[in-house]
NUMAR-689999 format. One record per residue: x, y, z of N, C-alpha, C, O, CB in turn; residue in three letters. Coordinates in steps of 0.05 Angstrom, whole numbers, plus 5000, padded with zeros to 4 digits. Glycine has a CB too. Layout:
% NUMAR-689999
SITE n.east n.north n.up ca.east ca.north ca.up c.east c.north c.up o.east o.north o.up cb.east cb.north cb.up residuo
SITE      X       Y    Z       X        Y     Z      X       Y    Z      X       Y    Z       X        Y     Z     Ala
...
//
This chain:
% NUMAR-689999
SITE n.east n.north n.up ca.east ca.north ca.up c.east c.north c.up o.east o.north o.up cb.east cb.north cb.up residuo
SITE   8796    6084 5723    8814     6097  5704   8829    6119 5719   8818    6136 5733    8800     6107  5679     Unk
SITE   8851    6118 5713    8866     6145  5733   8887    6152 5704   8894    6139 5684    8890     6132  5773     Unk
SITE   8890    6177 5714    8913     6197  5691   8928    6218 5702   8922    6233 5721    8897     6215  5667     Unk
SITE   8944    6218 5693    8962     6240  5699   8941    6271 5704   8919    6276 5694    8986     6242  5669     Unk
SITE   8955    6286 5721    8940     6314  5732   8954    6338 5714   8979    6342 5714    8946     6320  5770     Unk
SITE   8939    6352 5702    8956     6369  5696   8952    6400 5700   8939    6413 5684    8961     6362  5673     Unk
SITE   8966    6412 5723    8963     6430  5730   8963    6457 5707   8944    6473 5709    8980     6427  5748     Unk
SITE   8979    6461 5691    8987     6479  5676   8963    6485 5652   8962    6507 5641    9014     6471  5667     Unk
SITE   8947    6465 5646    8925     6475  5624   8901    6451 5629   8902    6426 5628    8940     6476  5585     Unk
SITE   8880    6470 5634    8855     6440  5640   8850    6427 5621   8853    6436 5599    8825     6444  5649     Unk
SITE   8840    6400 5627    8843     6384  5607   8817    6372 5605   8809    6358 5624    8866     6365  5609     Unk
SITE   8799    6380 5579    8777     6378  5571   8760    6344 5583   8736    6341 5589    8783     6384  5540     Unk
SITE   8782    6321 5584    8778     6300  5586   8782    6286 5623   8780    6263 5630    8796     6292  5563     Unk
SITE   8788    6315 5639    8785     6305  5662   8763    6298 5680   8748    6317 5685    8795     6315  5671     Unk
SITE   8759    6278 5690    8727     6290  5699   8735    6282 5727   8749    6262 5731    8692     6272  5683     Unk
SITE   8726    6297 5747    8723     6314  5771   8718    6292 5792   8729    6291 5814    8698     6337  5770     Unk
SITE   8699    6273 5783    8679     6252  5798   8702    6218 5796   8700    6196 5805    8640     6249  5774     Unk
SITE   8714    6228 5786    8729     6201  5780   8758    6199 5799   8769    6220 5806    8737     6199  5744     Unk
SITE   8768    6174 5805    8805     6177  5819   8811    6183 5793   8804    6181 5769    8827     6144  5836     Unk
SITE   8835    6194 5815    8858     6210  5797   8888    6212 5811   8891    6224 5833    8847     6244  5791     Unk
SITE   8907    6200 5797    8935     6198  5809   8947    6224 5807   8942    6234 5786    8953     6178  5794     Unk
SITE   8959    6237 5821    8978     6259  5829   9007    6246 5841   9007    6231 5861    8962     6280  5853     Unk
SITE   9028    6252 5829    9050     6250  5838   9047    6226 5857   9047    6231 5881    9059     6275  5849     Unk
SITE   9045    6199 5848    9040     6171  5863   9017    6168 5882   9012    6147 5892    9064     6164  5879     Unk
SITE   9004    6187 5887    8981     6189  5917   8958    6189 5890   8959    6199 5867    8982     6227  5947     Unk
SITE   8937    6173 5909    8909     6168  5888   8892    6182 5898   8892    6177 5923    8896     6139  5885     Unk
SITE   8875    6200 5891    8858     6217  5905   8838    6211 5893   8836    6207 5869    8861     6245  5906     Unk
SITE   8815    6209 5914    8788     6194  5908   8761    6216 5915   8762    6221 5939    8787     6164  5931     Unk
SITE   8746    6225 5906    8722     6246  5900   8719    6238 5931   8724    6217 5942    8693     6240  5871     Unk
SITE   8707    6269 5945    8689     6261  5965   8706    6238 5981   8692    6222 5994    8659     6252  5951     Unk
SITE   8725    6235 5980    8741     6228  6007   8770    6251 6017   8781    6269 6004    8755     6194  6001     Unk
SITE   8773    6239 6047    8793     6273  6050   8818    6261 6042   8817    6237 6047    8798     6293  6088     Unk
SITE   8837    6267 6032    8870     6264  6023   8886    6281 6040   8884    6304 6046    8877     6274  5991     Unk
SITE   8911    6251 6048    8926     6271  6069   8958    6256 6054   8960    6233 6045    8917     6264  6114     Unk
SITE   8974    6272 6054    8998     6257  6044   9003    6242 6072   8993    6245 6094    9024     6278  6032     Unk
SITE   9025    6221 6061    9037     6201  6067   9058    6194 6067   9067    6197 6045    9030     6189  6061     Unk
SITE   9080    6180 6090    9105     6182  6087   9111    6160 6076   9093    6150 6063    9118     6188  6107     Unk
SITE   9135    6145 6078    9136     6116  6059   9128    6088 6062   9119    6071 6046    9158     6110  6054     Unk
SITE   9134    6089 6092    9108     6074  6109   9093    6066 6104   9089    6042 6105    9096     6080  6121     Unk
SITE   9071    6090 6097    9040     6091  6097   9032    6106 6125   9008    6110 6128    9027     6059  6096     Unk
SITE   9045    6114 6142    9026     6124  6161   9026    6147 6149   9044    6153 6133    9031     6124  6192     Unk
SITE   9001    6169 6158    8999     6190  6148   9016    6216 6156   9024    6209 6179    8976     6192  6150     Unk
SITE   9025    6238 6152    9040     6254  6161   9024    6274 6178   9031    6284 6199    9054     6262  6141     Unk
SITE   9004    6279 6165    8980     6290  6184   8952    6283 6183   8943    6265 6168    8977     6317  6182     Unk
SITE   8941    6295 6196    8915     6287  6195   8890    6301 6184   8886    6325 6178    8911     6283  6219     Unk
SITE   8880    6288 6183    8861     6307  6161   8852    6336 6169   8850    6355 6153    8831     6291  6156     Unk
SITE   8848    6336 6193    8844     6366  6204   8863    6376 6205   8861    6400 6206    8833     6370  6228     Unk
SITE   8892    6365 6206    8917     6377  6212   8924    6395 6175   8934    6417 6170    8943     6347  6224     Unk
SITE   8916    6381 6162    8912     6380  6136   8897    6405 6127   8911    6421 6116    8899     6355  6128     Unk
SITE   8870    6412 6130    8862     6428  6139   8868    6455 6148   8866    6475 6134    8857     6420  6149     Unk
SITE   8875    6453 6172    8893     6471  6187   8911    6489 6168   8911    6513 6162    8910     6453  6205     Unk
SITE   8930    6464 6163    8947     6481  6144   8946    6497 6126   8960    6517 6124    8957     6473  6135     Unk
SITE   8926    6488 6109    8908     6493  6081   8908    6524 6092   8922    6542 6082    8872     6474  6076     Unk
SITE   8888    6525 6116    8879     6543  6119   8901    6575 6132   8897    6599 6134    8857     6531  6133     Unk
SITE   8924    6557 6139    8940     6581  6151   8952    6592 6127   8951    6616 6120    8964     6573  6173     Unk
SITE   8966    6566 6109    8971     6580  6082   8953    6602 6072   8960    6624 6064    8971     6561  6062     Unk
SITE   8930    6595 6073    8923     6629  6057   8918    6647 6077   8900    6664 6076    8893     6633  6037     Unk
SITE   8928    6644 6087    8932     6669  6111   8950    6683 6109   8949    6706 6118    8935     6663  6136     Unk
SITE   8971    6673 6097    8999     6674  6097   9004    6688 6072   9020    6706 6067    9013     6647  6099     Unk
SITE   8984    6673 6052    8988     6680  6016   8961    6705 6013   8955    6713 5991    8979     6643  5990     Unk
SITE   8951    6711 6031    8930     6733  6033   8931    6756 6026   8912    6772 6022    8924     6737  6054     Unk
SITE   8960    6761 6023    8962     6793  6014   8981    6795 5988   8997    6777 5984    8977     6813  6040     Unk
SITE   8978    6818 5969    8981     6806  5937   9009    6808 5947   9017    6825 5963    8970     6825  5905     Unk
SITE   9028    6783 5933    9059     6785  5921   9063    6765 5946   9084    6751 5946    9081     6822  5918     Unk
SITE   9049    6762 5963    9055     6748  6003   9064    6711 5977   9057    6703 5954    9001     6745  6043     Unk
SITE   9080    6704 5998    9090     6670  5984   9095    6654 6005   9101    6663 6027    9120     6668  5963     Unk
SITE   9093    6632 6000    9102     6616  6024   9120    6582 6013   9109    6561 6008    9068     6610  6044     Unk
SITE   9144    6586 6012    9158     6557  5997   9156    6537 6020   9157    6547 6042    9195     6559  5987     Unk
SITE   9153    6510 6018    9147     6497  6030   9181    6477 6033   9180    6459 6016    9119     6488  6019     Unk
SITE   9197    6477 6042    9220     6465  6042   9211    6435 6045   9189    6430 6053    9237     6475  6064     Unk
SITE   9231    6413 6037    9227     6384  6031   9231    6378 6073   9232    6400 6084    9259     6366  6002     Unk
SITE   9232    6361 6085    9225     6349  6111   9259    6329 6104   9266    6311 6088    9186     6328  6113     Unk
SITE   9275    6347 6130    9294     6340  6135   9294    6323 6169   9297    6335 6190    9310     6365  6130     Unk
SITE   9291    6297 6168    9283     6282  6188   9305    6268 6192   9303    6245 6183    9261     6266  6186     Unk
SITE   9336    6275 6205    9361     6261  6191   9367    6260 6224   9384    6244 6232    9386     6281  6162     Unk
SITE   9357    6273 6239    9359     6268  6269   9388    6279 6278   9403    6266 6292    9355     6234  6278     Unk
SITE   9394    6315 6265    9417     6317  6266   9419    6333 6283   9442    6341 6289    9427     6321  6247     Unk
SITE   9387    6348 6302    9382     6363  6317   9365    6384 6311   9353    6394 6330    9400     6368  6324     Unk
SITE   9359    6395 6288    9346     6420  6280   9317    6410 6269   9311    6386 6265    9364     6438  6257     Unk
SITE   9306    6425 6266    9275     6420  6262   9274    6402 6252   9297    6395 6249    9259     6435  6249     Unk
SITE   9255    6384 6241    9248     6378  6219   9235    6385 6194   9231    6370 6175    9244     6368  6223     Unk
SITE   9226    6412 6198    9206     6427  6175   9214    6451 6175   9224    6462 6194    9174     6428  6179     Unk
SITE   9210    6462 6150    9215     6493  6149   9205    6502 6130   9204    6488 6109    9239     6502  6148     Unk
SITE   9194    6528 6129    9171     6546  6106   9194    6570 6104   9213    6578 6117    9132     6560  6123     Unk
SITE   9181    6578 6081    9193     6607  6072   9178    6631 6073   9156    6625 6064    9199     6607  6044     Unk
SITE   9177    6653 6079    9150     6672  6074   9160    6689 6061   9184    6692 6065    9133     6686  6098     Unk
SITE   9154    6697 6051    9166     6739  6036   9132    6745 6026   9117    6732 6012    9202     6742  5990     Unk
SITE   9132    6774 6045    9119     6788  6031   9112    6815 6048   9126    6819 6068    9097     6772  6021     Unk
SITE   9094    6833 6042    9087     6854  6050   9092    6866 6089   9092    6887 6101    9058     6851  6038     Unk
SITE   9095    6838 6094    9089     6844  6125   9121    6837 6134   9132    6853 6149    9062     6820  6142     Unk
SITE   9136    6813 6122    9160     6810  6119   9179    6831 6112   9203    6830 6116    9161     6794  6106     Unk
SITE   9169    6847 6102    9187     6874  6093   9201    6862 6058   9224    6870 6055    9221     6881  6125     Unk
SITE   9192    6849 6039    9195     6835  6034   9224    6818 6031   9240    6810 6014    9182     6840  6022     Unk
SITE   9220    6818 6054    9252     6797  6064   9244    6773 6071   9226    6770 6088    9271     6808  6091     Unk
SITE   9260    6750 6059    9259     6721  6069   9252    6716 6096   9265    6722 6116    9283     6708  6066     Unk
SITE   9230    6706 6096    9232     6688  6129   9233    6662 6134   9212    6650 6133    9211     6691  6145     Unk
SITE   9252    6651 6140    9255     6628  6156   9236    6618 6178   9237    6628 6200    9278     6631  6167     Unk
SITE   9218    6598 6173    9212     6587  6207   9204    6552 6199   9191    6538 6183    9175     6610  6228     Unk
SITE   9226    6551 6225    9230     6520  6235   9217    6499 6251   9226    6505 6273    9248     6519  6247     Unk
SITE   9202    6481 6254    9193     6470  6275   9198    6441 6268   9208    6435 6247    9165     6478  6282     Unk
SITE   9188    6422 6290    9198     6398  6290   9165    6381 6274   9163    6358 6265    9210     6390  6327     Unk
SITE   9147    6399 6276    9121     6394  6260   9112    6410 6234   9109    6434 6236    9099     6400  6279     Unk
SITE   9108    6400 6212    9107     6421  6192   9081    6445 6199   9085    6469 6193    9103     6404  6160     Unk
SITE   9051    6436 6214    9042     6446  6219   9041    6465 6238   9025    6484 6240    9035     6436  6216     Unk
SITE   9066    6458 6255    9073     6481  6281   9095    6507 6255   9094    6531 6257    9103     6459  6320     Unk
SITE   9110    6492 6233    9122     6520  6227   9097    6542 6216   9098    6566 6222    9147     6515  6203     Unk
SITE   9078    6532 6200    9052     6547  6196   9040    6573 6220   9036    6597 6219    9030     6523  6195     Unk
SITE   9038    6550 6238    9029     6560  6262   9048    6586 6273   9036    6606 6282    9029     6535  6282     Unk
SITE   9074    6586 6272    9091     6596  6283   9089    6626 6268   9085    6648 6278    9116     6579  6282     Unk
SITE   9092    6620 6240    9089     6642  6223   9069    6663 6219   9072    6687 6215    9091     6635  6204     Unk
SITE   9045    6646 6221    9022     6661  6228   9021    6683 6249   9014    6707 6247    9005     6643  6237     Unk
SITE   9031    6670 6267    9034     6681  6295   9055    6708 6299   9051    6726 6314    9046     6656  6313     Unk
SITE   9082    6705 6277    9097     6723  6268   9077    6753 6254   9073    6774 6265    9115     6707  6246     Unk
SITE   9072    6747 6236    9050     6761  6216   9038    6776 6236   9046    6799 6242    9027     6741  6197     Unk
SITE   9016    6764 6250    8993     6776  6271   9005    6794 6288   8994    6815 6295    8979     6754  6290     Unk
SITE   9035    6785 6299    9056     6795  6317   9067    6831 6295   9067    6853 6305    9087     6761  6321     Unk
SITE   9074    6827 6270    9083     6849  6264   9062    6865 6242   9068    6880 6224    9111     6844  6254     Unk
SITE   9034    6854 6254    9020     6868  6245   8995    6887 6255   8979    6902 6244    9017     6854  6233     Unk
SITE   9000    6879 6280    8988     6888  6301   8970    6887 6307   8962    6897 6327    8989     6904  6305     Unk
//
């Protein structure tokens, strides 16, 4: 049985142990979930997956800190293909832009920003 997810108010009737559809991807208890492009090959890898997870709250670590995740522009027109947003405390809270041709390298990059103007 699978059902709709609903983020905004828990729903007494979900149970935890069971699949469950999210936005077309089936997520299965106790297995790892990595999105997927249209293909089917995966976009990252489960550790890459991971990874990310984990830079994001690095990123979202300090109160008001945000991070928008831009859609994957793969149009081969020359410029990255990925890009994040940051604003927050360390940003001055001014927009930051960062680009990479891996969504996990723009993570990486930003991180690296942060650590850089934070001393």
């Amino acid at each position: 049985m699978t059902k709709p997810f609903a983020i905004s108010t828990p729903d007494p009737l979900f149970d935890p142990k069971q699949p469950v559809t999210v936005n077309g991807y089936r997520y299965v208890p106790d297995q790892p979930s990595i999105s997927v492009l249209h293909d089917g090959r995966p976009r990252v890898s489960a550790e890459e997956a991971i990874e990310i997870w984990r830079l994001i709250e690095r990123l979202t670590d300090g109160e008001g800190d945000t991070v928008n995740v831009l859609c994957p522009n793969p149009d081969f027109n020359g410029q990255p293909n990925y890009a994040i947003e940051c604003n927050g405390a360390w940003t001055d809270w001014i927009e930051m832009r960062v680009a990479a041709d891996r969504q996990i390298d723009c993570f990486r990059k930003a991180v690296a920003a942060m650590e850089a103007l934070n001393g």
